[in-house]
C-alpha positions in Angstrom: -5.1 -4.6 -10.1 -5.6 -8.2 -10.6 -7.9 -10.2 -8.2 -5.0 -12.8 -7.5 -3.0 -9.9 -6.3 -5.8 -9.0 -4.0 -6.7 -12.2 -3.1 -3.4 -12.5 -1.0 -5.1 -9.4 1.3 -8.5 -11.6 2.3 -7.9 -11.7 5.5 -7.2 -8.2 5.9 -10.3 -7.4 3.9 -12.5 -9.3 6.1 -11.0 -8.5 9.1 -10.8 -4.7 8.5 -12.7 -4.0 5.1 -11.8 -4.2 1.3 -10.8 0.0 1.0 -8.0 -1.1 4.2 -6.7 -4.3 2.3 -6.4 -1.7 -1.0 -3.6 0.3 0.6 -2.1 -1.9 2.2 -1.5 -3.8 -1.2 -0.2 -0.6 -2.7 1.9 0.0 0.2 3.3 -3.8 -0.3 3.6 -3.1 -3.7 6.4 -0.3 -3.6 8.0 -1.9 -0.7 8.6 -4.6 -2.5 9.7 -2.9 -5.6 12.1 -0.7 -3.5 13.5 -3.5 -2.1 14.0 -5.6 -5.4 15.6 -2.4 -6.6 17.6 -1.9 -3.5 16.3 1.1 -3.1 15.0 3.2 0.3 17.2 1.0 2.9 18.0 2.6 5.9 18.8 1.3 9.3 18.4 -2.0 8.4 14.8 -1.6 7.0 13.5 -1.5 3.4 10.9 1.8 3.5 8.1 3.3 1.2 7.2 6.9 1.5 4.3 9.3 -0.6 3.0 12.1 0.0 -0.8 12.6 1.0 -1.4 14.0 -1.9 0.0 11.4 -3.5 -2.0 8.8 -1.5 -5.4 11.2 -2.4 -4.8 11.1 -5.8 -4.2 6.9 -5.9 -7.5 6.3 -3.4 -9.8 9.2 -4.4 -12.5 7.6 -2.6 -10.9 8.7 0.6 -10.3 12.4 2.0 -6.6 13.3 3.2 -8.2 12.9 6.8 -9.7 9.4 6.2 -6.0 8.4 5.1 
């Protein structure tokens, strides 16, 4: 991930920690994909989904219960 791209999270890093302002990029990241893709729109909202697995496997750092 490049630090520019993180950068944009600072205030969520120092407000909540680094590890928080992680996910939160990758969530942005696929919401805004499925929205540049039109993709995942329902009831007026653009939407990201994965699977705690999923998540496990992208943050292993972090146990299915800390997520």
């Amino acid at each position: 991930m490049a630090l520019t791209r993180l950068s944009g999270y600072a205030h969520v890093a120092m407000q909540y920690g680094v590890d928080e302002a992680l996910f939160l990029d990758s969530i942005m990241y696929w919401w805004r994909h499925n929205r540049a893709n039109n993709l995942n729109y329902h009831d007026g909202r653009w939407w990201t989904y994965n699977s705690m697995a999923a998540f496990v496997e992208l943050f292993p750092w972090w146990s299915g219960r800390q997520l």
